[in-house]
PAROKOL-859841 format. One record per residue: x, y, z of N, C-alpha, C in turn; residue in three letters. Coordinates in Angstrom, 2 decimals, padded with zeros to 5 digits. Atoms other than C-alpha are relative to their C-alpha. Layout:
# PAROKOL-859841
n.x; n.y; n.z; ca.x; ca.y; ca.z; c.x; c.y; c.z; aa
X; Y; Z; X; Y; Z; X; Y; Z; ALA
...
***
This chain:
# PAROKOL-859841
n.x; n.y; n.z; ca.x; ca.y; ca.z; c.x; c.y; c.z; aa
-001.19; -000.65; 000.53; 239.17; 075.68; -071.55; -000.43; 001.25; -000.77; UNK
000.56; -001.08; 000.77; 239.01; 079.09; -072.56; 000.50; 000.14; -001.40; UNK
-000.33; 000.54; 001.77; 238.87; 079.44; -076.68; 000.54; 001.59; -000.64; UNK
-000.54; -001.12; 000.36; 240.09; 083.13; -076.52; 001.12; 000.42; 000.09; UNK
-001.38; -000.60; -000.92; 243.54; 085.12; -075.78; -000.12; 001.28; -000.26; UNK
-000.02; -001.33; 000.03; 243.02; 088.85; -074.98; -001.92; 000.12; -000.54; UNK
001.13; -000.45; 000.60; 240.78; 090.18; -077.19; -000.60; -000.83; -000.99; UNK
-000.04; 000.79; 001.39; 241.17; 087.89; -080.24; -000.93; -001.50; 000.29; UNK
000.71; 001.41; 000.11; 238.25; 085.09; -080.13; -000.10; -000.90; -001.24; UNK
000.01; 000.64; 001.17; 239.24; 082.82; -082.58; -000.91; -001.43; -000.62; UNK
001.15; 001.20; 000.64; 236.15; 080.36; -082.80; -001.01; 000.85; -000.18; UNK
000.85; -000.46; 000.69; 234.45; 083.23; -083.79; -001.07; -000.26; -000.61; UNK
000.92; 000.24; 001.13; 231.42; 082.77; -086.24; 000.74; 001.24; -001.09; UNK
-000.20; -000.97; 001.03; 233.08; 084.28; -089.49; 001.60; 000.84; 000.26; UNK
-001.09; -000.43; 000.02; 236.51; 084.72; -088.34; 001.15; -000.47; -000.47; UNK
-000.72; 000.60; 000.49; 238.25; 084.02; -091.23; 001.31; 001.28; -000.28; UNK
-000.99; -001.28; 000.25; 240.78; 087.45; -091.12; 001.54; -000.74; -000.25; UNK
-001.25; 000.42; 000.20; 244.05; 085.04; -090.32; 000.07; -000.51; -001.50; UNK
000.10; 000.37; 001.90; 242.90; 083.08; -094.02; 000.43; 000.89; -000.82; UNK
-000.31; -001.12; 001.30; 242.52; 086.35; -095.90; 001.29; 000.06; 000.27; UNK
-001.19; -000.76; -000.52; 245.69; 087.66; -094.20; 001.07; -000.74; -001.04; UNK
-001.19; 000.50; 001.01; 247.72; 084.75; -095.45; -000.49; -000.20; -001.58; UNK
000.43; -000.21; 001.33; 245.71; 084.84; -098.92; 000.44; 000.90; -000.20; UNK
-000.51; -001.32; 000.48; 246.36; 088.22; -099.22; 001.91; 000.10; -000.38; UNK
-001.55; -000.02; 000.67; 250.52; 087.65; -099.21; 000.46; -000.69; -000.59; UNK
-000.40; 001.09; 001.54; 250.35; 084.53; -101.30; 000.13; 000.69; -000.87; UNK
000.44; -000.48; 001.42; 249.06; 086.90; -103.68; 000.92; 001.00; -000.11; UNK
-001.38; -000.65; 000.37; 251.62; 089.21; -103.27; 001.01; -000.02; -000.29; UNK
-001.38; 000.66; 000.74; 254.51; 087.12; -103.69; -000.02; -000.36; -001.20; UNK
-000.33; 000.45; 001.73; 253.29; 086.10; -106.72; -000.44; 000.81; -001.03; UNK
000.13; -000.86; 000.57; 252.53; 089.39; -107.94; 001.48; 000.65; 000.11; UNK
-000.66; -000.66; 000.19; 255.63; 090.11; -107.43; 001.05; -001.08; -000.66; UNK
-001.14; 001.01; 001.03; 257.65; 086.82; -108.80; -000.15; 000.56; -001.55; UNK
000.29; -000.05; 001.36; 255.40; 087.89; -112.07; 000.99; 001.43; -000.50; UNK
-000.37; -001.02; 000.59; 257.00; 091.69; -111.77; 001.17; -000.47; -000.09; UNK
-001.85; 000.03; -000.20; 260.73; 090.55; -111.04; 000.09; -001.36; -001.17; UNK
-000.04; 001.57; 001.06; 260.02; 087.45; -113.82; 000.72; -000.49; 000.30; UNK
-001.07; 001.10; -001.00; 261.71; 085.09; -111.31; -001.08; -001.12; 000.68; UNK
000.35; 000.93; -000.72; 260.57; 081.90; -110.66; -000.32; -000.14; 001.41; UNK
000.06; 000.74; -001.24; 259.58; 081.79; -107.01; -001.05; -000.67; 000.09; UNK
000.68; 001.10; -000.38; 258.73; 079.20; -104.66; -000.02; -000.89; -000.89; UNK
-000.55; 000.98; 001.08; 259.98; 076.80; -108.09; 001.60; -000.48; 000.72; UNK
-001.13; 000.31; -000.13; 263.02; 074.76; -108.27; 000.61; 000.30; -001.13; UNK
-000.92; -000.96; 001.21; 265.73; 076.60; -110.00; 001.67; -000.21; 000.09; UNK
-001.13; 000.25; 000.10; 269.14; 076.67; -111.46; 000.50; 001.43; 000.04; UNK
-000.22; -000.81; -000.23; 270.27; 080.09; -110.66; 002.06; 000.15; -000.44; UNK
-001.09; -000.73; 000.09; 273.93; 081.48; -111.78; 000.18; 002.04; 000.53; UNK
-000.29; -001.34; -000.85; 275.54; 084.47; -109.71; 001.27; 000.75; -000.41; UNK
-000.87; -000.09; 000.61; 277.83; 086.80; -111.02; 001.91; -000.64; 001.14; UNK
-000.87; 001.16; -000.52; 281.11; 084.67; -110.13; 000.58; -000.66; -000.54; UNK
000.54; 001.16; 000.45; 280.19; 081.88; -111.74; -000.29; -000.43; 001.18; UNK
001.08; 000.78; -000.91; 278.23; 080.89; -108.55; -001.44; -000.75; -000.43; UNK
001.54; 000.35; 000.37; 275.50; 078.06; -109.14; -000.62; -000.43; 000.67; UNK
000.79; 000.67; -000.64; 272.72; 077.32; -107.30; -000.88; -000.66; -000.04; UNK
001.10; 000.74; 000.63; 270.45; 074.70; -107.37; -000.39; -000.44; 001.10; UNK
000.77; -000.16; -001.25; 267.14; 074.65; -105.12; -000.89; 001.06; -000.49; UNK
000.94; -000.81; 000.14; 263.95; 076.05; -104.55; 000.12; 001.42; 000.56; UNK
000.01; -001.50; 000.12; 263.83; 079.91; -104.79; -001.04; 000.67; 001.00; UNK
000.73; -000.48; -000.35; 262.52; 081.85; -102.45; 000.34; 001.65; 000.95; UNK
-000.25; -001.89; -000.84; 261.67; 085.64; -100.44; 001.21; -000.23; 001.13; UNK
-001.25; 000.03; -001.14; 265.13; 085.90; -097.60; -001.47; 000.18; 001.02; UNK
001.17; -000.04; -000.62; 261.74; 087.37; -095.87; -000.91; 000.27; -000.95; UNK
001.42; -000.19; 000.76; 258.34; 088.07; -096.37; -000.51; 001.62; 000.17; UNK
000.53; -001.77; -000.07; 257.45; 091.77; -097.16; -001.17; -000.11; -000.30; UNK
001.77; 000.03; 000.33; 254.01; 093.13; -096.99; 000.16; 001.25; -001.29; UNK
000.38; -000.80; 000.64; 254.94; 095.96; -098.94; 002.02; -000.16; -000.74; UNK
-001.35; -000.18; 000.60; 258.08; 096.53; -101.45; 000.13; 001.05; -000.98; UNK
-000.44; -000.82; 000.62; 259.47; 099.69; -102.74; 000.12; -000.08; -001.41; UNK
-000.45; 000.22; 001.20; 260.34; 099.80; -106.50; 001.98; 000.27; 000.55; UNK
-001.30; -000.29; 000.12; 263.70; 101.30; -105.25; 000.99; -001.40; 000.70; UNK
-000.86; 001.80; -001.09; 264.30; 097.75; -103.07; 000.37; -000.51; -000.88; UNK
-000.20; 000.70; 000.63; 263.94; 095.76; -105.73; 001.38; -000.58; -000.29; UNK
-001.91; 000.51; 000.29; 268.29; 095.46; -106.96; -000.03; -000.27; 001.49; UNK
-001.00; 000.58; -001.37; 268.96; 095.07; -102.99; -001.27; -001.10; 000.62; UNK
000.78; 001.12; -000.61; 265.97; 092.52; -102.46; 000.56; -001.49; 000.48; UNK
-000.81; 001.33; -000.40; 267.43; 088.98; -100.81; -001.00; -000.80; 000.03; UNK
000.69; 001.26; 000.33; 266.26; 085.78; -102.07; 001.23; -001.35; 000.21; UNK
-000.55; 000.72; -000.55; 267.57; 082.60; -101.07; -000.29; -001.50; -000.98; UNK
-000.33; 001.98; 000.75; 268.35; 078.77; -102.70; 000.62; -000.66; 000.76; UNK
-000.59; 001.12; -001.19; 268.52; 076.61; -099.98; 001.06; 000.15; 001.02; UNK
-000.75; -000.61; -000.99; 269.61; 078.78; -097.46; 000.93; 000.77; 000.00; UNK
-001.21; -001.10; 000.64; 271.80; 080.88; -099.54; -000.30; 001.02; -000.56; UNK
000.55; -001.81; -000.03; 271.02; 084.16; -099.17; 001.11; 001.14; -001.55; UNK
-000.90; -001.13; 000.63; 272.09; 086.82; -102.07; -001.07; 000.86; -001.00; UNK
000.74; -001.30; 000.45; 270.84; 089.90; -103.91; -000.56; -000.13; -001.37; UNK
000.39; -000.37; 001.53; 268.76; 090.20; -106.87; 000.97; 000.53; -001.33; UNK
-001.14; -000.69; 001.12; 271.13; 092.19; -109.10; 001.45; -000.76; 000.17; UNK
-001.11; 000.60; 000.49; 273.92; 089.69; -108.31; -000.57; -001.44; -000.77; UNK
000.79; 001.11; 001.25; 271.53; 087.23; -110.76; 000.41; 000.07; -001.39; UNK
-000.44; -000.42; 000.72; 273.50; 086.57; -113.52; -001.20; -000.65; -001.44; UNK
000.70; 000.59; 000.88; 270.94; 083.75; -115.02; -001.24; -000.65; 001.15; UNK
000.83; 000.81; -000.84; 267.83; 082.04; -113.63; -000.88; -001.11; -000.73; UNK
000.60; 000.68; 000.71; 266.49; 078.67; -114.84; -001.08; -000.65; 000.91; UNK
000.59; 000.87; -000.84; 263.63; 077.24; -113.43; -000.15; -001.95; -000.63; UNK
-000.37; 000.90; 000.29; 263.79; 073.49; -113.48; -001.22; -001.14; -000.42; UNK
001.06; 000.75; 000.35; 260.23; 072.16; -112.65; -001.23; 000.21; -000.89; UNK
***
């Protein structure tokens, strides 16, 4: 059985690039939970302006490799499948 596809031989000796890859955006999400001081990937009690409450673990709508400062208010984060915007965050508690 062949252990390649294309170009990409992934039994390599020393081909740990997919590891870093996903190391590398762990570390970004949580360089960026620390800038937006928002609990992610926690379980949280979230209020939306409304009075919408959500309760559930917090997390990216997607996964960006890179994020603007100007994204930030229109960024989409989600609580258990419920997608809504940063700046409609009226409170955020994390729980665990």
């Amino acid at each position: 059985m062949a252990t390649s596809q294309g170009e990409f031989d992934f039994d390599a000796p020393g081909s740990d690039g997919y590891y870093r890859w996903l190391t590398g955006r762990k570390k970004s999400a949580q360089e960026l939970a620390q800038k937006l001081n928002l609990p992610l990937f926690h379980q949280v009690e979230v209020w939306l302006v409304g009075g919408i409450r959500l309760r559930g673990k917090l997390t990216l709508q997607e996964e960006f490799l890179l994020i603007d400062e100007e994204q930030l208010r229109h960024l989409p984060l989600t609580v258990d499948h419920v997608t809504f915007h940063i700046r409609e965050i009226e409170s955020c508690l994390r729980l665990d």
